[in-house]
BAPA-730452 format. One line per 8 residues: number of its first residue (from 0); for each residue z, y, x of C-alpha. Coordinates in Angstrom, 2 decimals, decimal comma. Last residue first. Layout:
NUM) Z Y X  ...
This chain:
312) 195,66 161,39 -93,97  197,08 163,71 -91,35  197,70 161,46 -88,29  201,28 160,94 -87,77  201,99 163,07 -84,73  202,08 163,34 -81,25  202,37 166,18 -78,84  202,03 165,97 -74,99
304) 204,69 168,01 -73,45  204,13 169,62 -70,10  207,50 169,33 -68,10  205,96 166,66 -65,99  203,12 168,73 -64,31  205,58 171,55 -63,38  205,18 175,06 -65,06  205,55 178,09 -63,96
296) 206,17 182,30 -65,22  209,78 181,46 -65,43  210,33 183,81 -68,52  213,82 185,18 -68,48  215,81 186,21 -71,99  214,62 182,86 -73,55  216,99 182,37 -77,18  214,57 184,16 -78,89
288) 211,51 181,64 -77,85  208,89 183,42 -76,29  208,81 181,10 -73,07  206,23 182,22 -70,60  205,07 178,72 -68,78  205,76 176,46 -72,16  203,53 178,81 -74,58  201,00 178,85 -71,60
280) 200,86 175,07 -71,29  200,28 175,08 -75,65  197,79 177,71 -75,30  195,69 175,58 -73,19  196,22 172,50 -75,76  194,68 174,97 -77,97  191,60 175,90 -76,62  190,69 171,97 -75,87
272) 190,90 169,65 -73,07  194,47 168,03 -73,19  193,70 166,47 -76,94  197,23 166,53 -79,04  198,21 163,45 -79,81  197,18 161,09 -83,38  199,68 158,03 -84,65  198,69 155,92 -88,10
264) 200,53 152,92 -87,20  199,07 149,69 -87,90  200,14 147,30 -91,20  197,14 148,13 -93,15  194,97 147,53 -90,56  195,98 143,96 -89,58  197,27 144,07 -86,42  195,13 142,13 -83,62
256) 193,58 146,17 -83,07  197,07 147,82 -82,70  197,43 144,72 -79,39  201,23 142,78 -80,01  203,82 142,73 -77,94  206,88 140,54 -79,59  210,11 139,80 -80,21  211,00 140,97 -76,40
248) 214,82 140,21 -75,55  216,96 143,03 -74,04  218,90 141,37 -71,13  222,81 141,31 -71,28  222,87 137,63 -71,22  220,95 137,23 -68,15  224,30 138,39 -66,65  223,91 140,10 -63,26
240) 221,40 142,23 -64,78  218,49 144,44 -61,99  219,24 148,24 -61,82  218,48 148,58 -58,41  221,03 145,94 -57,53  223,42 144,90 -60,52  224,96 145,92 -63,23  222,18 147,17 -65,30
232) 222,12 150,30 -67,31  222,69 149,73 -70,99  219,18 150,93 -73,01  219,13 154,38 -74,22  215,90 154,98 -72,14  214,00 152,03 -73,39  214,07 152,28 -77,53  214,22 156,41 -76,98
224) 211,10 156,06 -75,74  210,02 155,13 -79,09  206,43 156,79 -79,29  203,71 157,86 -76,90  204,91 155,41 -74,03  202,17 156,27 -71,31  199,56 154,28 -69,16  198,46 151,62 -66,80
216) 200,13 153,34 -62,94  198,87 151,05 -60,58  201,82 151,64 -57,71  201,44 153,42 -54,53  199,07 156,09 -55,43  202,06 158,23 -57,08  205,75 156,33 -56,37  206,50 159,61 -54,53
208) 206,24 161,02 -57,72  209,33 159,35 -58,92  209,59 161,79 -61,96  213,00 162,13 -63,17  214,58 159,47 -65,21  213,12 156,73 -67,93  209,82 155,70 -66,27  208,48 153,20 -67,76
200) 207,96 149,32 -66,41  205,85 146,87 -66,56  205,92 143,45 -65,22  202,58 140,91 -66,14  201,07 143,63 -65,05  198,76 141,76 -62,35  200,72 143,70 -59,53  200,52 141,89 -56,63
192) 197,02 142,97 -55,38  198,41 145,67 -53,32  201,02 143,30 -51,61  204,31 144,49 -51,06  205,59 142,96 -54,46  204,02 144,57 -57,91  205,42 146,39 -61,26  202,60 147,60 -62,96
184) 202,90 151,35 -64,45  203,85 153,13 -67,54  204,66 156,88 -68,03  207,10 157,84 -70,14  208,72 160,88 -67,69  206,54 161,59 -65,19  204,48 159,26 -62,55  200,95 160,78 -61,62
176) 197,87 159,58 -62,69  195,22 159,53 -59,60  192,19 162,02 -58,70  189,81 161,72 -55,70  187,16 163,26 -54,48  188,55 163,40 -50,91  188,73 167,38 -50,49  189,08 167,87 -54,19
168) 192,11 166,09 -54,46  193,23 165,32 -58,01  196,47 164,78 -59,71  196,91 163,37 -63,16  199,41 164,18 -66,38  197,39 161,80 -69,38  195,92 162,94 -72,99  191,91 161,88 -71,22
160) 192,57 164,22 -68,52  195,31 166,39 -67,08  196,30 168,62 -64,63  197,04 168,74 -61,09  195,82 170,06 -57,71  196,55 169,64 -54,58  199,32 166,99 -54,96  202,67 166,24 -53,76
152) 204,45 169,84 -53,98  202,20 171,10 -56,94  201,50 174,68 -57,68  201,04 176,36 -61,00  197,23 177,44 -63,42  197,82 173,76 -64,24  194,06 171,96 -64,09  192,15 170,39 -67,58
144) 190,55 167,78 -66,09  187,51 165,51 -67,25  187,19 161,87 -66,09  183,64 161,20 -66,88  182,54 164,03 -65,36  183,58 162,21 -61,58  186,77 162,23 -59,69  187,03 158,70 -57,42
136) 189,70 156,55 -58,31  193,38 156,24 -57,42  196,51 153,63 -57,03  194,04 150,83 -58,86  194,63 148,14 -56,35  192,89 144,80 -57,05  194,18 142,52 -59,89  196,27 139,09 -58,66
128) 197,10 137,06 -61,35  194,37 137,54 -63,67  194,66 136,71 -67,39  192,73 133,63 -69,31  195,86 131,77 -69,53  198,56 133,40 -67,71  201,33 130,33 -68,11  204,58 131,44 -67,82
120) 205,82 130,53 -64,13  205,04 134,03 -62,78  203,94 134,39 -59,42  206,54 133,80 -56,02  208,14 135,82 -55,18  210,64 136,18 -56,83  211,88 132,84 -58,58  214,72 134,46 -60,50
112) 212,02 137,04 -61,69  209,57 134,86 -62,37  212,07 133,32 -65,13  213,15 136,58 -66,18  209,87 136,90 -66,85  208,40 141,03 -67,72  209,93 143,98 -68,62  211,22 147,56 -66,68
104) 213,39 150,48 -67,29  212,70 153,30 -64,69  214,36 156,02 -62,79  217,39 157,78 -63,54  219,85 155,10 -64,03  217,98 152,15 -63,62  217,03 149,74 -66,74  215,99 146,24 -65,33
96) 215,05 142,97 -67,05  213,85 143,65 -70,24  213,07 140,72 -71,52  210,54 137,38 -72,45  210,30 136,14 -76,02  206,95 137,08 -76,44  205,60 138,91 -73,05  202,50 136,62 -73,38
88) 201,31 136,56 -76,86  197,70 135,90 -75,44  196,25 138,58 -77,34  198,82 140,53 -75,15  198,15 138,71 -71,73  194,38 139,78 -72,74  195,07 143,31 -73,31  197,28 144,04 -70,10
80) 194,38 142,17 -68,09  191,86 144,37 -69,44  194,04 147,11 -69,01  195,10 146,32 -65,68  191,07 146,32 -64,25  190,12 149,51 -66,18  193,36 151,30 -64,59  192,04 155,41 -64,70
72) 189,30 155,48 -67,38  191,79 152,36 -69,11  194,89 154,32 -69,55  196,69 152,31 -72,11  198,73 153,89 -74,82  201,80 152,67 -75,64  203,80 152,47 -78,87  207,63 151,40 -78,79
64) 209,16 149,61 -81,68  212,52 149,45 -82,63  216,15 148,34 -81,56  215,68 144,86 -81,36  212,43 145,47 -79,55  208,61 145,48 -80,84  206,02 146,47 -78,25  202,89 147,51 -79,88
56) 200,37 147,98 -77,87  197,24 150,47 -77,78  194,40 150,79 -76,36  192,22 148,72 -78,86  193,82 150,36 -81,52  192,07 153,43 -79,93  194,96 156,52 -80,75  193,69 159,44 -83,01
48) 192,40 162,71 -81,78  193,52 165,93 -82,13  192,11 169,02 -81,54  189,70 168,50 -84,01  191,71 168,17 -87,23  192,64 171,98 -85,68  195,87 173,79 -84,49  197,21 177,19 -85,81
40) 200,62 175,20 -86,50  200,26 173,74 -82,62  200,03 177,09 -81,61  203,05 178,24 -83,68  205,19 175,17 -82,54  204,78 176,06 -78,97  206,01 179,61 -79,21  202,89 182,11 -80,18
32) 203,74 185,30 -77,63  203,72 188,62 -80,56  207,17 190,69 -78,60  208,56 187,40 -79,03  208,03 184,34 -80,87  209,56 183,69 -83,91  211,32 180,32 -83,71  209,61 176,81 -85,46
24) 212,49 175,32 -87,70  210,37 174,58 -90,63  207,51 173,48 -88,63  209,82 170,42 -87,87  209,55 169,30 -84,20  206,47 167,59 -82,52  206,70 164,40 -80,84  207,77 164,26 -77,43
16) 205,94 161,93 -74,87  206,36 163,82 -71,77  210,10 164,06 -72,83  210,89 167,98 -73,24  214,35 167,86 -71,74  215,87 168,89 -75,05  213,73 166,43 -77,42  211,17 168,15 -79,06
8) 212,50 167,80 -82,89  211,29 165,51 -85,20  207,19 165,08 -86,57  206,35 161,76 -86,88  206,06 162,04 -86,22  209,82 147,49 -62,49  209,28 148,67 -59,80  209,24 145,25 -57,61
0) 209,71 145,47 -53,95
């Protein structure tokens, strides 16, 4: 089976990737709790950190451009192929070819896709067709984690590390990203190899976590979500489109770094292992807001929002 500000308001279901909202209409906390915006007003240059152009792709729609961020401590193998099919131009011109209600919207060959199974008839150049599973890795100090004080019903433990939501178990040593809201992944068949990420996909519904250490999760949509989960829900089978004429079309995916520098976004998120991004967890466990008149004390791992912003300049 295939899976396939900016500073605005937090969106209401506070979207793993929301930007931050206007300072101007930050609440009074209550009884002297910071709210969310107040902790990220008290924030430091140094608690952000700006995106690696080298990470990062631009994936320009009809509707607008969305910016992802590739995970490479967690998928080194998929990035590197994710970056070479993009210098390679190869999702040009291709679609998106699947937007289910409530789970994910997903891109790749329509072409390959009429053909499934078999791989891709696009050309892949210098890129890898098969890639060995990357469900989970081993937890070392190069993969730091900043752990949720709450419970988790599929993992151990969870946190995050390197801007990203991840799980870890300490009784294997392992640790594995986990699939919320905007996260991006490689599409693949039942094979573990199959998924070369030539298909992507984000998630656009409620976290699938029982997708985690199944699927090579690559990375997370850190702006224009709204460009994938507004799109028309297909008509057909898990999402798939009858009608090839109701696909999305691709204009182009381009690397930040093969964009000339004055033409790159100038995006920064909130680092997950500082002081402040601490605060910001506790400001979303123990709402201060006026409006709150019960504090729920709990957080889940995909109801954590990681801030972005145009990088102060």
């Amino acid at each position: 089976m295939k899976i396939r500000s900016t500073l605005a308001a937090i969106a209401a279901t506070l979207l793993a990737t929301a930007a931050l909202p206007s300072s101007a209409a930050a609440p009074t906390g209550a009884k002297g709790a910071p709210t969310m915006q107040q902790v990220l007003d008290a924030s430091k240059p140094s608690d952000w950190r700006p995106l690696d152009p080298n990470d990062t792709l631009y994936m320009d729609l009809p509707q607008g451009r969305v910016v992802i961020e590739l995970a490479p401590a967690y998928a080194p193998l998929h990035a590197q192929n994710i970056r070479t099919l993009a210098r390679q131009h190869y999702w040009d011109g291709l679609a998106i070819l699947r937007v289910q209600d409530g789970f994910v919207t997903q891109w790749g060959d329509p072409a390959a896709e009429a053909k499934h199974p078999t791989h891709p008839p696009r050309s892949l150049g210098q890129a890898r067709s098969t890639i060995a599973p990357e469900f989970e890795r081993a937890s070392t100090p190069a993969l730091p984690f900043t752990r949720l004080p709450d419970g988790d019903v599929y993992a151990p433990e969870v946190g995050f590390s390197h801007g990203f939501p991840v799980a870890r178990d300490p009784r294997t040593g392992k640790t594995w990203l986990v699939h919320c809201y905007g996260m991006v992944g490689a599409g693949r068949d039942n094979a573990p190899d199959s998924g070369p990420g030539t298909e992507l996909y984000a998630v656009i519904g409620q976290a699938p976590r029982q997708l985690d250490r199944n699927i090579a999760l690559v990375g997370r949509v850190v702006q224009g979500m709204q460009y994938l989960a507004a799109l028309p829900r297909g008509n057909g089978p898990m999402g798939f489109y009858k009608n090839p004429a109701q696909q999305t079309k691709i204009l182009r995916v381009r690397l930040a770094s093969e964009v000339p520098a004055a033409q790159r976004m100038h995006l920064e998120v909130l680092r997950t292992d500082t002081p402040t991004f601490a605060a910001l967890v506790e400001s979303r466990r123990n709402r201060s807001d006026a409006w709150y008149l019960y504090k729920a004390g709990k957080i889940d791992i995909c109801n954590v929002p990681l801030p972005v912003r145009e990088r102060l300049r």
